[in-house]
Every structure is written in structure tokens, then in C-alpha cells.
N, C-alpha and C positions, 0 to 999 in steps of 0.2 A: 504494500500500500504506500503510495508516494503523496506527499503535501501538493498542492497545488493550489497558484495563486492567480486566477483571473483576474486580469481589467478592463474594467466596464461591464456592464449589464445589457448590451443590445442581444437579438434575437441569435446572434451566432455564437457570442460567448454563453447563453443559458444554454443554448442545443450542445456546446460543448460540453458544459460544466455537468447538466443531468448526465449524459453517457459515461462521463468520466466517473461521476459517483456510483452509478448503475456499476462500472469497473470495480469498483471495492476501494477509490483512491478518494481521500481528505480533501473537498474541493472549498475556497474561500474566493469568494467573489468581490472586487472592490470599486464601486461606482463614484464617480465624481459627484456626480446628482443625486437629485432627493426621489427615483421611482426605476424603474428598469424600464427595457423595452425596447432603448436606443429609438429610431425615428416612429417606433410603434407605439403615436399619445391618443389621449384622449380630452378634449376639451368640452367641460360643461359650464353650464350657466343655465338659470331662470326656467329647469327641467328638461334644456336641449341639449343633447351631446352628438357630438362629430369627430371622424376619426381627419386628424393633422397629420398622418403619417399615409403608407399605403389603405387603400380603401378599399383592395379585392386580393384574394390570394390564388395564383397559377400553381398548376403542379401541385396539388395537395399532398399528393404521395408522400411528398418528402416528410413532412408533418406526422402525417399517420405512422409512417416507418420509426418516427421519433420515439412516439407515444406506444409503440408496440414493444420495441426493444426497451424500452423505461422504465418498463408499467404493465408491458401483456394488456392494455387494454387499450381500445380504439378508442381515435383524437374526437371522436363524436360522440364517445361519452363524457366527453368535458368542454364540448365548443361544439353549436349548433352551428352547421356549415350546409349554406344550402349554394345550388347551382341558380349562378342570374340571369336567369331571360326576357329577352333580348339581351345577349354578352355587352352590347354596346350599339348605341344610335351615332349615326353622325351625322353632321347638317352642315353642309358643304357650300362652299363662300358664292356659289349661284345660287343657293337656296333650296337644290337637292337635299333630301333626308333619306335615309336606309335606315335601317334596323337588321344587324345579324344575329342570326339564332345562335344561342349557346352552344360551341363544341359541337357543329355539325358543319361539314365542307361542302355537303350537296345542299343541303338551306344555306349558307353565304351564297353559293355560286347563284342558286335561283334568287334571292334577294335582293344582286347585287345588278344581276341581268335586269330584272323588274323595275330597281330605283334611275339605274344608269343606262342603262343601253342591253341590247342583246348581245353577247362577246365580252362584256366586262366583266359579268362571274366566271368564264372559263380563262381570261389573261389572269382573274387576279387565283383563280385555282390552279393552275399553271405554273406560279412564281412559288405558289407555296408547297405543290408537289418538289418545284427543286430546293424552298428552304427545307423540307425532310430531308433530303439527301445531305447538306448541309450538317444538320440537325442527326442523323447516324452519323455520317463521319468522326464528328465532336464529341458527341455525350458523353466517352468515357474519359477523355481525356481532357474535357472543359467542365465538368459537372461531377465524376464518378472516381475521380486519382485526384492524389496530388502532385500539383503541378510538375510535370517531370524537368529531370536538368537540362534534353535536350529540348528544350520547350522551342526552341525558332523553330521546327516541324510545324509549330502551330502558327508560323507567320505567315504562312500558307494559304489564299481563303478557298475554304472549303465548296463556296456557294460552286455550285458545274456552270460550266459554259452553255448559252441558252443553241437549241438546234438550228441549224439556219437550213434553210432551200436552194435548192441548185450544185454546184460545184463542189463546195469546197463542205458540206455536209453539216456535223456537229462539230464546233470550234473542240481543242484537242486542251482538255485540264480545265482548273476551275480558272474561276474569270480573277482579275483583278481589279475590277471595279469597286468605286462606289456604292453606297446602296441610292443615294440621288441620282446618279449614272443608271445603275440597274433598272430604276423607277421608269424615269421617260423613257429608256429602252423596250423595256417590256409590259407597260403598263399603257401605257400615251396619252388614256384620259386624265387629264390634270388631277379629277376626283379621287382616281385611284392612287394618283401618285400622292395626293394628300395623306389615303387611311394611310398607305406603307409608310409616308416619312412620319404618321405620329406616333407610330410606336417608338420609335429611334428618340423623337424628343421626348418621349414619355420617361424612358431611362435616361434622359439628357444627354442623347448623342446628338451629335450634326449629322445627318446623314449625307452631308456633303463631304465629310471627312469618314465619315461610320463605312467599314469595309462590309461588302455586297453581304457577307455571311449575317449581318443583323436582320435579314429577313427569316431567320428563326426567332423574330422575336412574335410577328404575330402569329407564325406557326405553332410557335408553343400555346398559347394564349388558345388558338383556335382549335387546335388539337386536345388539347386537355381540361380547357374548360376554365373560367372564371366563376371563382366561390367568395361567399361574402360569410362573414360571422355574425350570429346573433348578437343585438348587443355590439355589434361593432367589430373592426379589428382588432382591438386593443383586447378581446376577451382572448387572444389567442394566446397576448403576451401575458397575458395573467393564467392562463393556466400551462402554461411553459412557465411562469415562474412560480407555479403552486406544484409543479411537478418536480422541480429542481430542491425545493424545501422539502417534499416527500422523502426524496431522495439525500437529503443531509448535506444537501449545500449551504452554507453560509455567506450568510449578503451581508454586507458593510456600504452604507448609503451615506454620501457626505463627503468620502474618500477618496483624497484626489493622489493618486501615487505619482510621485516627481522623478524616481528612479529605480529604474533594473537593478537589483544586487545579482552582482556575479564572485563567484572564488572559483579560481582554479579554472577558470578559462569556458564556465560555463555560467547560465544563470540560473541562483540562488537563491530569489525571492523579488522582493520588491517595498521601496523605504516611502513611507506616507507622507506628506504635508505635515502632518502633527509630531513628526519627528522619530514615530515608528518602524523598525524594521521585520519584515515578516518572512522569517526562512520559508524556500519552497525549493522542491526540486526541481520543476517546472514553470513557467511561467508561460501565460495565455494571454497574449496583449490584441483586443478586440478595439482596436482606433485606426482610426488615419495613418495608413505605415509613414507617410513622409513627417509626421510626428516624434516616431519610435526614435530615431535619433538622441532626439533630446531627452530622453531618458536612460539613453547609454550613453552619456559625454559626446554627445558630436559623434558618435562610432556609426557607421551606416550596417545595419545588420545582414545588408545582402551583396553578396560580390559581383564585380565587375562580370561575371558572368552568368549573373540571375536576374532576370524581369523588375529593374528600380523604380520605385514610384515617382512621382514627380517631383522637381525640385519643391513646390507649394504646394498644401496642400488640397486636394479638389481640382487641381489644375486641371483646364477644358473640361470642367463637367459644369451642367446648370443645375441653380437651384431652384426653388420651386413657392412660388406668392400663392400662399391660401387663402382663402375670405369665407369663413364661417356664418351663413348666413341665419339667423331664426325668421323663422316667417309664419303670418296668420293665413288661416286657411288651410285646409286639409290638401294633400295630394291626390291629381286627378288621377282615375281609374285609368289603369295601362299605360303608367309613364314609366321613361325607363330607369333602370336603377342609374344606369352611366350615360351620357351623351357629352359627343364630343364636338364642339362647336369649331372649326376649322377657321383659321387666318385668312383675310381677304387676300393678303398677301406674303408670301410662306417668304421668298426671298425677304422682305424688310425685315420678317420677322427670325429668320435665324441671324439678319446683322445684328441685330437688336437681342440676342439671347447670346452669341458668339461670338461677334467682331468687335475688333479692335476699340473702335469709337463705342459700342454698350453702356448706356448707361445701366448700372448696378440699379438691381430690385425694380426697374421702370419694364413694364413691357414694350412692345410695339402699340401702336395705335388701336387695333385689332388682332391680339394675337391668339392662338388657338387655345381655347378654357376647354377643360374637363370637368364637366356637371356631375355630383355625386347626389341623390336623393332615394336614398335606402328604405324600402318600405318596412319602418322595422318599429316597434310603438317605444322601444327603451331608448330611441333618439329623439323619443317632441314628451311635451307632456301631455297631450291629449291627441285626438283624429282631429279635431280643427286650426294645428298649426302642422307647418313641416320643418325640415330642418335642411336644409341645404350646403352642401361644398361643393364649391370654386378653387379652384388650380390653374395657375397657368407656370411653363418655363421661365424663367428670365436667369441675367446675369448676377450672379451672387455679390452680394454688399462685403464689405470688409471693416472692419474695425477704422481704417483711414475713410471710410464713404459718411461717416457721421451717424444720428440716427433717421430711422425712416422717416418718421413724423409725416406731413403733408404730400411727401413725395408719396408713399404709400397707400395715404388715404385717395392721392390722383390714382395709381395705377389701379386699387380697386373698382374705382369707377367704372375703368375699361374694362374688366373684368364682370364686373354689373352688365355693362351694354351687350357684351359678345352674349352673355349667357340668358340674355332674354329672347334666344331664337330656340332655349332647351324649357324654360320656365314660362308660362304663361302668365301673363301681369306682371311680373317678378318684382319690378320698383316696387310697385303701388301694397304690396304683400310683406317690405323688408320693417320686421318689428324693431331690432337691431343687427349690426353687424360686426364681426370681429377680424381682424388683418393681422395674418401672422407675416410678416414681413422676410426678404429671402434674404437671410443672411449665409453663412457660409456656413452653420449649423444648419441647413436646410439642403446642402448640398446631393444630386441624386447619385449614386455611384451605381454606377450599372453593368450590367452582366456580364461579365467576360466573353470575350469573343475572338473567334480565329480570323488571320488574315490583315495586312497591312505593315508587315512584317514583325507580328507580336505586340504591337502598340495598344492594342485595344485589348492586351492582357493585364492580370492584377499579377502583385508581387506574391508568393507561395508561401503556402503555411510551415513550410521548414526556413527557418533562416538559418546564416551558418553561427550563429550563439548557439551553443549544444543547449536545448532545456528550454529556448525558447521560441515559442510560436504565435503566428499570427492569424484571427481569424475576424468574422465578420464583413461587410458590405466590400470594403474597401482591398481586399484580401482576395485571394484565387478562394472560389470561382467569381466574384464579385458579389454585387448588390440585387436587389431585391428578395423581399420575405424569403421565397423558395432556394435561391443561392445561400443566402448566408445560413440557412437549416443545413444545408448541404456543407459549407464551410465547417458548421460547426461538426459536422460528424466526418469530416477529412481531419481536423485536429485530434479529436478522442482517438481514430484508427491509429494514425502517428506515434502518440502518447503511448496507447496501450499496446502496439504491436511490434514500434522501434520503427524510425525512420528511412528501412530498407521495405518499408508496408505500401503497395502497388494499389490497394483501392479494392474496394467490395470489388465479391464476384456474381 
């Protein structure tokens, strides 16, 4: 039985910490903050609550797999998860509207035919039959190992070359495109080329720089289904973290650890703010790797010939303006849980989330909002109000950008306007409103991904400090809910099987 000393409480350090207890090992957990859950919160007021972090979980599996190996008992009997239909609306800057069915390819294709054209459900069935291929290629070595040392294999992108007519037949290996290139390629109506670039913003890629392989991003999404939690998303983090305490984890809330102890050329624990130092044989460091530094002296934990993070941290990623809205009046019958209102103009609005001139926390004029309105009665206080979130990408604030204040309360505005094409009345319904502003804590880190020479990969859960690992968003396999569950059960294998361990079979 070995000590071990996690830091931080987000969703990939608990998924660690249970399997590591579940091992029979001492696990102590130490959070900067006053809750766990890392971007998975929960905002209430005046009996509405709304989830500020993700609002649907892809891939459940991973979850359940959590709760099976934990616990022997399934993640549904602790978190009421149901499937959302219509997976997602979207309402497109002509003023087209779709709605695709939950986790079916032949309802997108017919839906897609119906709302756009005849031909548009089979191009955009088409791009996603090759994001599968894509999507096998990857899984075991972007989702199911860790990070291997020949990792540039994965600089590769996986996405295939699309078939062409005539001569020269099917182009020979996978493409090196873009996923913006891919789009007008093989998409051409502008509409479609909006669904496929919002997944990319939705993880806060560019998809002008996001290599062709992130078309597994709505594959996955489409493939497996989008699940929302009773009660919210935040029920999930609460019962991952009542699982963890089952399991004889110890949390320490308030705790902000300033440094890695290491002897002997490994690390040894880690020394608190309060002047504490806590022996551990292991160390689990769940942050921003371009952080981890400054908790070893300046020492970069991964070598010249491992996947380094960026010099800052968050670099080219966006982060994400939410506006919590309460509102009177009941939701109409058959609205969808998600609608995604599309940017009139996609070009202004990746200068304005990516380019150089961005102003920080401001969107574009009309930039593409994501409507979240969950029929769900533990978010209003009665049937006669709703609760509504708002999202939109934008360029992340920094501690030199000042505070939001007015700039804030402008870009929610625009934020108000775009999302009165998913809300009916919606001004005239807002009782109050709350603006979490995008600061650099709000930043999205997103999924790891093959192809553009390994750039759009995270740094690996083995560093070369014997005893210490890294996991969560920001870490191989990356960000979102379903990655970092997965991160965290790449660190337990590590941990408990020694770092020559190749990944479930």
C-alpha cells in the first residue's frame, strides 16, 4: 500500500484517486478551492440552478466503467442519466433550423436532407463515415494507452483521403488538411460547414488551424449519444466525489500546494501554503502542466523529447462567456434541451475568439451561443419559470485585461440577441441575469487529437520525475468530462501496474 498525494479535485484527479483507493493505496487529495469538481459547478440563486461547466456528457461508458470497477454497481444507480432528444437544434445565420435525433446516422442524414437540401444528409454522412475510420485508427492510442514515447506516429492525421472520380482514383494516405479545408471540401453548403466547425469551437479549436482528424469530434457525439444528468451535471461530480469518500479518500479543501517534494531523485510528497509537508510516494498533479514547473523550481518535468505544453498556460485555447439566465414563464412543449445559434459571420468571429487583435472576454458582434434549457424541475422553482444557459467562445481575459465589469455586461447582451432565435420572447421573460465572465479559469482544453505533427496533442501522464504524474483536462488524452475519466484511469493503470503498463485490453 503506497501514500499518495493528489492535487486538485477536478473530475480526472477523483476518477484517479477512487481506482487508486479501490487498489488498497492511502489516497489524500488537496484542493486549492472550497468544492471539487474542477470546471464541473453548479450555480444557484432564488431556487434556479444551472450547470457553468459542461452541460451534457459523450461516451458514458467511460463513467459506468468507473462506477463498476469502484463499486460493482452501475453509475445509474447514483446519477439519473437520461439520452437528449433532439441531441441538438441548430439555427443557421439564413435562418434555417434542423433538429438531429439523438445517436442515430440515418435520422441526421434524413433531417439534414429535409432542413437543407436533398444531398446534404448523405455529404455530411459521408465525412462522418471517414471521421470513424479516423476515430479506429486513434482510440487506442489517443483514449485507451498512455501516451506512448514514440508519440510523433500520432503526428500523422488519421482522417483518409476523400475518393475522387476519374484518373487518379482514391488520393493514397490520410489527408493533411485542415478541418476548415476539409469542411468547404467536402461539405460546400456553408450550413454544413457551420455544424462541423462548431464542434471544433465547442472544444475551443480553430478549425482553421484544428487538423482534419477533429471530425471525430461530432462523430463521437453522434455515435454515442448525448446524456444529461438529473439534477444537472454537477450530480455526477458529487457522486464521483461520494464514491471517492466511500472508498477512503481524503479531501483537504482550502489547500493550495506551492511545491513537489522530491529525495532521491524522485517525488516524495508535496509542501502546502500553511507551511506543511506531506510524505507520499506518488504524486498526482491534476493542473495546467505549463504550471507544474513552478512547483519543481523552474524544472520542466518532460524532456526534450516528450509532447511540452505551452510556454503559457491555455495557450490557443478559448475560453468560454456564460450568462445564466432565470426567467418567468414555463418552457414550451418540445423545445430542445440544446440549440445552437450559428454566427452570421464565422470568419469575424474566429478573428475575434483567435486573432491576434481579440479583444479578451468580448465576443464578435454575433457570435455562435449554445442554448442550454434542460427540462428538468431541480433547475427552476416551479413549471412557471425556466432556467436558461448561454455560452458563447471568446478570447480569454488575463489578470493584465482588468476586471470584466461593463465590458461583460456588453458582451452578454450579444449573447441575449443571438439567443432569441432558440428562446421565444426571451428579453421580455429575463427575471434576472448572471455573467460568469471568460477568464483564463474558464479556459476549454480539448480533446487530444492526431495529426499536424503532434500539436494538437496533450503532454503524458508519465513525466520523467519517477512518482510523479499528471492527469486531468489538460493532460493526455485531454479535456472534456469523458477524456479526463479516461485520464484518470490511464494514471491508476500507471500507478498500480508500473510505468512499462500499455493500457486496458
Amino acid at each position: 500500500m503506497a501514500r499518495i498525494a493528489v492535487i486538485g479535485a477536478g473530475m480526472g484527479a477523483m476518477a484517479a484517486a477512487a481506482r487508486l483507493a479501490v487498489a488498497g493505496h492511502r489516497v489524500a487529495v488537496f484542493e486549492r478551492g472550497a468544492t471539487y469538481g474542477g470546471a464541473v459547478q453548479r450555480l444557484t440563486r432564488d431556487g434556479f440552478a444551472f450547470d457553468t461547466g459542461p452541460g451534457l456528457l459523450h461516451l458514458p461508458a467511460v463513467y459506468r466503467d468507473l462506477f463498476l470497477k469502484t463499486g460493482r454497481e452501475a453509475l445509474e444507480s447514483r446519477v439519473e442519466l437520461s439520452q437528449v432528444d433532439p441531441a441538438s437544434r441548430h439555427v443557421f445565420a439564413d435562418g434555417t433550423a434542423v433538429a438531429l435525433p439523438n445517436a442515430s446516422r440515418a435520422g441526421v442524414l434524413t433531417a439534414l436532407d429535409e432542413a437543407l437540401g436533398e444531398g446534404c444528409g448523405e455529404r455530411w454522412s459521408a465525412l462522418v463515415g471517414r471521421a470513424r475510420d479516423a476515430w479506429d485508427a486513434t482510440r487506442r492510442p489517443l483514449l485507451e494507452e498512455p501516451l506512448r514515447r514514440d508519440w510523433r506516429a500520432l503526428g500523422r492525421d488519421p482522417y483518409p483521403a476523400v475518393r475522387r472520380r476519374g484518373l487518379f482514383g482514391r488520393g493514397k494516405g490520410p489527408t493533411t488538411a485542415t478541418l476548415a479545408e476539409v469542411a468547404r471540401r467536402e461539405l460546400a453548403d456553408p450550413r454544413l460547414v457551420a455544424l462541423l466547425e462548431s464542434h471544433a469551437l465547442a472544444y475551443g479549436f480553430d478549425p482553421r488551424s484544428a487538423p482534419a482528424s477533429a471530425a471525430v469530434l461530432p462523430y463521437m457525439e453522434q455515435s454515442f449519444g448525448s446524456w444529461y444528468a438529473g439534477g444537472g451535471m454537477r450530480a455526477l461530480a458529487d457522486a464521483l466525489y461520494e464514491r471517492c469518500l466511500a472508498r477512503s479518500v481524503e479531501f483537504t479543501f482550502g489547500a493550495e500546494v506551492t511545491a513537489v517534494a522530491e529525495k532521491d531523485g524522485r517525488a516524495a510528497g508535496v509542501a502546502l501554503a500553511d507551511g506543511r509537508v506531506v510524505d507520499a510516494e506518488f504524486v498526482v498533479a491534476s493542473l495546467d502542466p505549463a504550471r507544474l514547473p513552478a512547483l519543481l523550481g523552474g524544472r520542466q518535468p518532460w524532456g526534450e523529447d516528450d509532447v511540452r505544453p505551452p510556454e503559457h498556460p491555455g495557450q490557443g485555447a478559448a475560453a468560454r462567456l456564460t450568462v445564466a439566465l432565470a426567467l418567468r414563464g414555463g418552457r414550451e412543449p418540445g423545445a430542445a434541451h440544446r440549440t445552437v445559434v450559428h454566427a452570421a459571420d464565422r470568419a469575424a468571429e474566429l478573428a475575434g475568439v483567435f486573432g491576434d487583435g481579440a479583444t479578451p472576454g468580448v465576443p464578435c458582434a454575433r457570435p455562435t451561443v449554445t442554448v442550454l434549457r434542460p427540462d428538468d424541475p431541480a433547475t427552476r422553482p416551479d413549471d412557471g419559470h425556466e432556467a436558461v444557459t448561454l455560452s458563447a467562445a471568446v478570447a480569454p481575459r488575463g489578470p493584465a485585461d482588468g476586471p470584466a465589469g461593463a465590458a461583460a455586461e456588453a458582451a452578454a447582451d450579444r449573447l441575449l440577441e443571438a439567443a432569441e432565435a432558440a428562446v421565444p420572447g426571451l428579453r421580455e421573460r429575463v427575471l434576472w441575469r448572471e455573467v460568469l465572465p471568460a477568464t483564463a479559469d474558464t479556459l476549454v482544453p480539448g480533446p487530444a487529437l492526431a495529426g499536424r505533427d503532434g500539436r494538437f496533442l496533450r503532454p503524458g501522464n508519465r513525466t520523467r520525475i519517477p512518482g510523479l504524474y499528471a492527469v486531468g483536462g489538460w493532460s493526455h488524452p485531454g479535456g472534456g468530462l469523458a477524456h479526463a475519466g479516461m485520464s484518470g484511469a490511464l494514471v491508476a493503470g500507471l500507478i498500480v501496474n508500473g510505468d512499462d503498463w500499455h493500457g486496458s485490453t
